[in-house]
DRENDO-1510 file (C-alpha; in Angstrom, 1 decimal, always signed):
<recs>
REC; n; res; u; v; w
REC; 1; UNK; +100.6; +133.9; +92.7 .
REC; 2; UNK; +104.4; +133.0; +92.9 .
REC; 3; UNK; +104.3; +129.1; +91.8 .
REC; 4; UNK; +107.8; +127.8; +90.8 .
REC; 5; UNK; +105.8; +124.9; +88.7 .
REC; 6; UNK; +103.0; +124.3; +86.6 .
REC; 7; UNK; +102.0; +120.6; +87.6 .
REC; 8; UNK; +100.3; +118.7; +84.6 .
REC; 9; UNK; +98.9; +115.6; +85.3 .
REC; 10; UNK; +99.1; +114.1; +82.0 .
REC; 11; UNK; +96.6; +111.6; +79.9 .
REC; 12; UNK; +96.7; +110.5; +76.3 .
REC; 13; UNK; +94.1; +110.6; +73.6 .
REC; 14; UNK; +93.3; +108.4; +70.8 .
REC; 15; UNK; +95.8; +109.5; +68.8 .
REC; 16; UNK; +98.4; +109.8; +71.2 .
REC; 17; UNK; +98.5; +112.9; +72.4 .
REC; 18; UNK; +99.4; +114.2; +75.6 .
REC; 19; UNK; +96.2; +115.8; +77.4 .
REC; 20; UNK; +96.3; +117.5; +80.9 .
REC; 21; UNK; +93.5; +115.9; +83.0 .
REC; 22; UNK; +94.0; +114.6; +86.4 .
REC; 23; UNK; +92.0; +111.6; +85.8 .
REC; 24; UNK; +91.2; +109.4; +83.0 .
REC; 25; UNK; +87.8; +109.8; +82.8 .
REC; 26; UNK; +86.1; +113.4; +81.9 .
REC; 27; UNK; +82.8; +113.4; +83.5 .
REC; 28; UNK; +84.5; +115.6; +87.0 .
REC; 29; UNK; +86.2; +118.1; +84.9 .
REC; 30; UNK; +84.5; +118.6; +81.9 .
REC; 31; UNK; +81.0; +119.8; +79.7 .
REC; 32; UNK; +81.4; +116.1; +77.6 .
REC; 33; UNK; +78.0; +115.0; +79.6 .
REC; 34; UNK; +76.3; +117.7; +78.1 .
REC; 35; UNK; +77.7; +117.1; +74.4 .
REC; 36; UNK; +75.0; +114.4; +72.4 .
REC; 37; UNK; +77.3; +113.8; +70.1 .
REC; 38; UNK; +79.5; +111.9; +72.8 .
REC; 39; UNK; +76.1; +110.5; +74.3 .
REC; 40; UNK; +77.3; +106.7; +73.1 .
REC; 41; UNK; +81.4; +106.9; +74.4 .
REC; 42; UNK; +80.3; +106.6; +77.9 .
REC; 43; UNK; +80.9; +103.2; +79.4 .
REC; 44; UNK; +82.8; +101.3; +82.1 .
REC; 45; UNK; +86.8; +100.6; +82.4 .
REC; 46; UNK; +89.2; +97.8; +83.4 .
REC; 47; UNK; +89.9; +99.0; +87.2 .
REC; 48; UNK; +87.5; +101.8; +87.6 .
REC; 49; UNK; +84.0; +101.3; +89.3 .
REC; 50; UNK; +82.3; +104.1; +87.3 .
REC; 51; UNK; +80.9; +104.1; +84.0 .
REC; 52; UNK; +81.9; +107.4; +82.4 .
REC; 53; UNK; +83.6; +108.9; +79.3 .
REC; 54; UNK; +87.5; +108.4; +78.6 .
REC; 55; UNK; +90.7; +109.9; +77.5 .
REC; 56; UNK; +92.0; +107.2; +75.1 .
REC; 57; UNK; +88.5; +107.1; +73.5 .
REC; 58; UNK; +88.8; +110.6; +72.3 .
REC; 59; UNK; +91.0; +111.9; +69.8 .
REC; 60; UNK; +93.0; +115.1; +70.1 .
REC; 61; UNK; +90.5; +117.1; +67.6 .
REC; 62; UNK; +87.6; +115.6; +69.9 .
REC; 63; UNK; +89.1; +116.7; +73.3 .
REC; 64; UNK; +89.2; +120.5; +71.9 .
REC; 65; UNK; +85.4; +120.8; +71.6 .
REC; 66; UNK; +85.2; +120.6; +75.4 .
REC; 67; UNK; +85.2; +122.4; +77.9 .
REC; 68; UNK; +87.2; +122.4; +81.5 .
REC; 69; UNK; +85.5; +122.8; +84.8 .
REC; 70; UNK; +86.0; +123.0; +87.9 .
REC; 71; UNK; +85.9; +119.7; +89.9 .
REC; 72; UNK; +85.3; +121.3; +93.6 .
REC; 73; UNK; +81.8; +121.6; +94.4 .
REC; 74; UNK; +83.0; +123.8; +97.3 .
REC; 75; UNK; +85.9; +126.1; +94.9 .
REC; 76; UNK; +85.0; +129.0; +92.5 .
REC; 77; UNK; +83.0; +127.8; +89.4 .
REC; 78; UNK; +82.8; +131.6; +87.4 .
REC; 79; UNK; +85.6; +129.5; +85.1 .
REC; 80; UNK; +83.6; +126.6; +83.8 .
REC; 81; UNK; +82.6; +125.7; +80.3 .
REC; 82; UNK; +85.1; +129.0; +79.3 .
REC; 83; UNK; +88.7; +127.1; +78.9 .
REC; 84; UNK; +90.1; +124.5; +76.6 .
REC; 85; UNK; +91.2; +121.1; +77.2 .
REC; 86; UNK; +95.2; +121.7; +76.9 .
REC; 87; UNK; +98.0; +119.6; +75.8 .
REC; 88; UNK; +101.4; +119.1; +77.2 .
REC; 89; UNK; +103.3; +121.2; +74.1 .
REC; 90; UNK; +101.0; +124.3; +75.4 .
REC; 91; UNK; +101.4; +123.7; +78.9 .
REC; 92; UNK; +105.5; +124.1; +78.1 .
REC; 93; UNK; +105.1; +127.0; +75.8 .
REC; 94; UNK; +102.7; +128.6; +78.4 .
REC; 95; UNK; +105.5; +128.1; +81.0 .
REC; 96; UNK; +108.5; +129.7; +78.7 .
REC; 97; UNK; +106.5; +132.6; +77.6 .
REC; 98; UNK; +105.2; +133.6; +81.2 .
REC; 99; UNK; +108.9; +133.5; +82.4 .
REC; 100; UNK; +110.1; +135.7; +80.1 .
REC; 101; UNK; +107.2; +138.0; +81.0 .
REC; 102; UNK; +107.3; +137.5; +85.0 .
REC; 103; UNK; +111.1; +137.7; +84.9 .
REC; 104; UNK; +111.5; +134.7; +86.8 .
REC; 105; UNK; +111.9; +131.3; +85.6 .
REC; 106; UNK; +108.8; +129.3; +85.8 .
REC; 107; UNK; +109.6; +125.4; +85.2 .
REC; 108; UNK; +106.9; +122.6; +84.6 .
REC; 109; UNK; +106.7; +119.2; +86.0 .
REC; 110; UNK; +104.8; +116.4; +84.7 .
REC; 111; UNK; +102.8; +113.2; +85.7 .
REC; 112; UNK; +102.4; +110.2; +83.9 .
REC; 113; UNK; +98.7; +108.9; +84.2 .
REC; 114; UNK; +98.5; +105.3; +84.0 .
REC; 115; UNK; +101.5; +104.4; +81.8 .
REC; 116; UNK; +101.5; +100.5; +82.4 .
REC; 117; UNK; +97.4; +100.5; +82.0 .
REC; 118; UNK; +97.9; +102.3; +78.4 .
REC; 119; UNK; +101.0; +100.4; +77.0 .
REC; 120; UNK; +98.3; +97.3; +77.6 .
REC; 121; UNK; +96.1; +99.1; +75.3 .
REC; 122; UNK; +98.8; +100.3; +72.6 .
REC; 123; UNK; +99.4; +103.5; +73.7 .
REC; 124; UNK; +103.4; +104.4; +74.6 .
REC; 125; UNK; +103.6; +107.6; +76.9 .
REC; 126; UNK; +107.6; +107.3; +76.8 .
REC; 127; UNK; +107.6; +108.5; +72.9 .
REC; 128; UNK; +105.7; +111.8; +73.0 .
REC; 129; UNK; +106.6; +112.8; +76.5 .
REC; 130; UNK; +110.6; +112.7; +75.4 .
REC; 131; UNK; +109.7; +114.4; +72.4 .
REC; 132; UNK; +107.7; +117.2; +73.5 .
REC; 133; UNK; +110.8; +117.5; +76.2 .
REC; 134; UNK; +113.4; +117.5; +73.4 .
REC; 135; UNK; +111.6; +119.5; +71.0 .
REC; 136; UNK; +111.3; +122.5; +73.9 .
REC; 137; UNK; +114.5; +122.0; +74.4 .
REC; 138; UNK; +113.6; +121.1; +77.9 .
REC; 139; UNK; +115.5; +118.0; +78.3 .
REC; 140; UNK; +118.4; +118.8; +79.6 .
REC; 141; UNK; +119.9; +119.3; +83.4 .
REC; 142; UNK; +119.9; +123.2; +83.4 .
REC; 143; UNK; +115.6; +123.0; +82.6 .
REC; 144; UNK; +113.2; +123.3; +85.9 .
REC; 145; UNK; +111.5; +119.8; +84.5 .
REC; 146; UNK; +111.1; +117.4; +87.1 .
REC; 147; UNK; +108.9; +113.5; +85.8 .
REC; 148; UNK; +106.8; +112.1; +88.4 .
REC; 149; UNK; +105.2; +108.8; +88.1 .
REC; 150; UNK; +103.2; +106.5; +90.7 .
REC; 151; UNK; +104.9; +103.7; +89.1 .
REC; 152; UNK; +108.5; +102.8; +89.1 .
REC; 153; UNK; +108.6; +101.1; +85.8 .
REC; 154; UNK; +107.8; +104.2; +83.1 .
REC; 155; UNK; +111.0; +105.9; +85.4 .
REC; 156; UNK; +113.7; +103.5; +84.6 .
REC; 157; UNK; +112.4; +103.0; +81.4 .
REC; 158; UNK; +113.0; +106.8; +80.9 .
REC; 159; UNK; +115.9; +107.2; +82.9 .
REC; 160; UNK; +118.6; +106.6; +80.3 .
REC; 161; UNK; +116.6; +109.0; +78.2 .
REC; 162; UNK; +116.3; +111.8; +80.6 .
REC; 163; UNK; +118.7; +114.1; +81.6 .
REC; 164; UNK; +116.0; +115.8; +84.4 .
REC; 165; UNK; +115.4; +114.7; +87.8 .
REC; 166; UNK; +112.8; +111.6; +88.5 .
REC; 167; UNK; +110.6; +111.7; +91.3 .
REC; 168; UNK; +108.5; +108.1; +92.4 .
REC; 169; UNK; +105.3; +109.1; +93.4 .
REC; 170; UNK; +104.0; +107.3; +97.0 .
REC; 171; UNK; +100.8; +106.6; +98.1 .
REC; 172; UNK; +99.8; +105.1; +101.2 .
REC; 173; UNK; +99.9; +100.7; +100.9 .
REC; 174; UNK; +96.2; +101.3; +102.7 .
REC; 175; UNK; +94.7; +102.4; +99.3 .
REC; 176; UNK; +95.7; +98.5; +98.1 .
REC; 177; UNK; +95.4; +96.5; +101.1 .
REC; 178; UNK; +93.3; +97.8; +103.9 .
REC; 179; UNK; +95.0; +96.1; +106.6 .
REC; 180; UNK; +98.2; +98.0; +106.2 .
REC; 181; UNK; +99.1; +100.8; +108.3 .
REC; 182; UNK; +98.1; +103.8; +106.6 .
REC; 183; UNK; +102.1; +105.5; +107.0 .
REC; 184; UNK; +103.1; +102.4; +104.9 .
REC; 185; UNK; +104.0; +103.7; +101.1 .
REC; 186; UNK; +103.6; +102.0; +98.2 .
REC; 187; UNK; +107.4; +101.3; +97.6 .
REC; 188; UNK; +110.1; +101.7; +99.8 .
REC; 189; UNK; +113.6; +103.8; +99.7 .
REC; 190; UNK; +115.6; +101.2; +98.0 .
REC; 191; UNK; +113.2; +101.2; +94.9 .
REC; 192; UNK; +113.0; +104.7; +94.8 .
REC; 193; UNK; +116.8; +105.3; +95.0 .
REC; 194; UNK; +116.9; +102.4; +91.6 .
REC; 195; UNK; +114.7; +104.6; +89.4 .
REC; 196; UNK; +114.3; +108.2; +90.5 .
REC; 197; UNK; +116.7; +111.0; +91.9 .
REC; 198; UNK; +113.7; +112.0; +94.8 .
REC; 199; UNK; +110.5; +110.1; +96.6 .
REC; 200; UNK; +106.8; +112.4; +95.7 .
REC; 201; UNK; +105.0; +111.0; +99.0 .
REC; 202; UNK; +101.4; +111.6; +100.3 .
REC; 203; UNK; +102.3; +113.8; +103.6 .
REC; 204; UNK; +100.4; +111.7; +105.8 .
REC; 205; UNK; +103.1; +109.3; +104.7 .
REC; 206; UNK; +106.0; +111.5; +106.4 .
REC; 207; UNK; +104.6; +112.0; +110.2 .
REC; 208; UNK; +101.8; +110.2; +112.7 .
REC; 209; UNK; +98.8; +112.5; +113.6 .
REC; 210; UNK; +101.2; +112.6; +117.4 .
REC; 211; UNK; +103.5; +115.0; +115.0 .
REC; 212; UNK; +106.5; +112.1; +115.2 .
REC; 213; UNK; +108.4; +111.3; +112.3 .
REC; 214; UNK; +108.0; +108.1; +110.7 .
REC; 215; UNK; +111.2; +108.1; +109.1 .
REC; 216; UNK; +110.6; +107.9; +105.3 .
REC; 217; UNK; +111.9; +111.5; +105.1 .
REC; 218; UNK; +115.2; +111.1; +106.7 .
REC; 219; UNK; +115.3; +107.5; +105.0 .
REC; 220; UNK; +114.7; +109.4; +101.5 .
REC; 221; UNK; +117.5; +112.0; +102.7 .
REC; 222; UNK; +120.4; +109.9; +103.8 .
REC; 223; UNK; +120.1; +107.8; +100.2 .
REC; 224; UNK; +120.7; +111.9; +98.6 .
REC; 225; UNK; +116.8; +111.5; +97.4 .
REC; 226; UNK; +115.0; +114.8; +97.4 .
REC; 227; UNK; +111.4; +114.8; +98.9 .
REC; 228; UNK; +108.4; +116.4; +97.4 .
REC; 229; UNK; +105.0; +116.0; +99.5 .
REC; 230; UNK; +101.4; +116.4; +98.0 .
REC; 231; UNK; +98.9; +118.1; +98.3 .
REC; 232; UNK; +98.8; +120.7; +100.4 .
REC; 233; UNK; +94.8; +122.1; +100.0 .
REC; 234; UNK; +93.5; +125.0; +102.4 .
REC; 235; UNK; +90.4; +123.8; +102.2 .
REC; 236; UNK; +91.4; +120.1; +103.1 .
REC; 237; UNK; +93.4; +120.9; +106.2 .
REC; 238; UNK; +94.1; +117.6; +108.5 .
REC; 239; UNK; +92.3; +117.8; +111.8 .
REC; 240; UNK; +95.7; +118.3; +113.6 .
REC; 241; UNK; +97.0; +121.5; +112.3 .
REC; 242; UNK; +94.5; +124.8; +113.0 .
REC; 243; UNK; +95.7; +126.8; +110.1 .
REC; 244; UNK; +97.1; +126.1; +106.3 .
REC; 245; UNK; +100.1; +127.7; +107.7 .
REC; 246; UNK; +101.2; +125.8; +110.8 .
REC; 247; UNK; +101.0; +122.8; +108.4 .
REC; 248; UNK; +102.9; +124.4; +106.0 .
REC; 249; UNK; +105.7; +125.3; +108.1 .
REC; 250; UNK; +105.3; +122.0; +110.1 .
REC; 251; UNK; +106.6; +119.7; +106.9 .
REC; 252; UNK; +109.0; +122.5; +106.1 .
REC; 253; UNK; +110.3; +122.5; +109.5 .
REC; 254; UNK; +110.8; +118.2; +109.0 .
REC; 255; UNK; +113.0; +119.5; +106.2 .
REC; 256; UNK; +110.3; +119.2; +102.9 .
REC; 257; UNK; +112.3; +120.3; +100.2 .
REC; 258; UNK; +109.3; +121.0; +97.9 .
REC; 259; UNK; +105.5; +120.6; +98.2 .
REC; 260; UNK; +102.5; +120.4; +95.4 .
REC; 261; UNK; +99.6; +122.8; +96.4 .
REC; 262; UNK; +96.0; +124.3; +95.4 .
REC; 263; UNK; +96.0; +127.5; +97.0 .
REC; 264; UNK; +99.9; +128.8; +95.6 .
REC; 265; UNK; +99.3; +132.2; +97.3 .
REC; 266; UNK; +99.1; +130.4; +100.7 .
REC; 267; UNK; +102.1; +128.4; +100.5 .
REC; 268; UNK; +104.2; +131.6; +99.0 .
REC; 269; UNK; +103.2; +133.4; +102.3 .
REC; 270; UNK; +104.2; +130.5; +104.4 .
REC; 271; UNK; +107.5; +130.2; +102.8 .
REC; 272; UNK; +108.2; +133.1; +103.4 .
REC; 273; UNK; +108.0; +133.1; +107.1 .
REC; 274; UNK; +109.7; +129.7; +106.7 .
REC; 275; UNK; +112.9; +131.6; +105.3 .
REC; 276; UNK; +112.9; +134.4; +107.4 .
REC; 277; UNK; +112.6; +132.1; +110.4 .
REC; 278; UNK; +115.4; +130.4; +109.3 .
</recs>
């Protein structure tokens, strides 16, 4: 469809592997419900107010006896229970071998999933992630790799280990405290600048419903920080825009210099007319 990324969320296993999930818990995405032998791993975790099956309680060898689906009740399901669980080493190989067969350069850029959480537990995310970069020959500035974290500290702990750009994931200070404006982010510019080359904010974070700036992205820009909003979802529009498209080029327009999406096609199209408008 004309991606420039592959975006893995990334979670760790048992034995430390790196596992592309979005979420820590497997019940949304996978068969493991259905699978008895796994009946007696379901239970409830530090932070979470569900009692379901997780990650770090599976090893690698476990995690490849299931199955991915679909998490959308409302999005195609004719995939489910047909595609492995992957890891981060495939996701990169995947990437390499489609851009030698599209022509294009395809680059990947990774999450970290609750690094803090599972260094409490013994689990170090740093390690594997350098390594799988290193050994892919990845790790270096000429690679499309861009790290993206919601938390500032796995970031400066990579950052003398990285030679690809950071990006410090945002979310809106609501999801914490309830009485904060909902255009607050978790963490302003100045802690951004200290451990990341660009600022990954939610785009309700970048302009009121009244389509007025509230600054963060020329804040982000005049520090030199790139900005990267998410996620752009056709079939999660915001009340204010009337198609995918006018919300597209609306961001673009505010000077987005990259977006995360579900519906690639879409956004292709949209940048498109973005470019030839400008």
């Amino acid at each position: 469809m004309g991606a420039d990324f592959i975006e893995p969320d990334l979670c760790m296993s048992k034995d430390g592997a790196l596992i592309v999930r979005h979420d820590i818990y497997l019940s949304d995405t996978t068969n493991v419900a259905e699978k008895s032998m796994f009946h007696s791993r379901k239970r409830p975790h530090i932070g979470f107010d569900r009692i379901d099956w997780w990650v770090e309680d599976f090893t690698l060898a476990e995690l490849k006896t299931l199955k991915a689906r679909q998490p959308f009740k409302n999005r195609d399901h004719q995939y489910d229970d047909t595609m492995d669980i992957v890891t981060f080493d495939e996701v990169l190989t995947l990437a390499k071998e489609q851009s030698v067969i599209m022509g294009r350069p395809i680059g990947v850029y990774p999450e970290t999933k609750s690094p803090s959480y599972l260094a409490s537990i013994g689990l170090d995310f740093k390690e594997p992630l350098l390594k799988a970069l290193n050994d892919h020959g990845v790790n270096n500035k000429d690679s499309l790799i861009y790290v993206q974290s919601f938390e500032p500290e796995i970031l400066q702990d990579l950052g003398p280990h990285l030679k690809v750009p950071r990006i410090l994931l945002l979310d809106s200070m609501q999801e914490k405290d309830k009485t904060a404006p909902i255009t607050q982010p978790t963490y302003d510019v100045d802690t951004a600048k200290r451990v990341a080359e660009g600022i990954g904010p939610w785009k309700a974070l970048l302009a009121h419903e009244d389509g007025t700036s509230t600054a963060l992205m020329e804040e982000a820009k005049a520090e030199g920080l790139e900005v990267h909003a998410y996620t752009f979802r056709n079939d999660q529009l915001p009340r204010q825009f009337k198609t995918p498209e006018e919300e597209y080029l609306f961001f673009m327009e505010m000077g987005l210099d990259a977006f995360f999406t579900d519906f690639t096609d879409t956004a292709v199209a949209a940048r498109k007319v973005f470019l030839n408008k400008t």
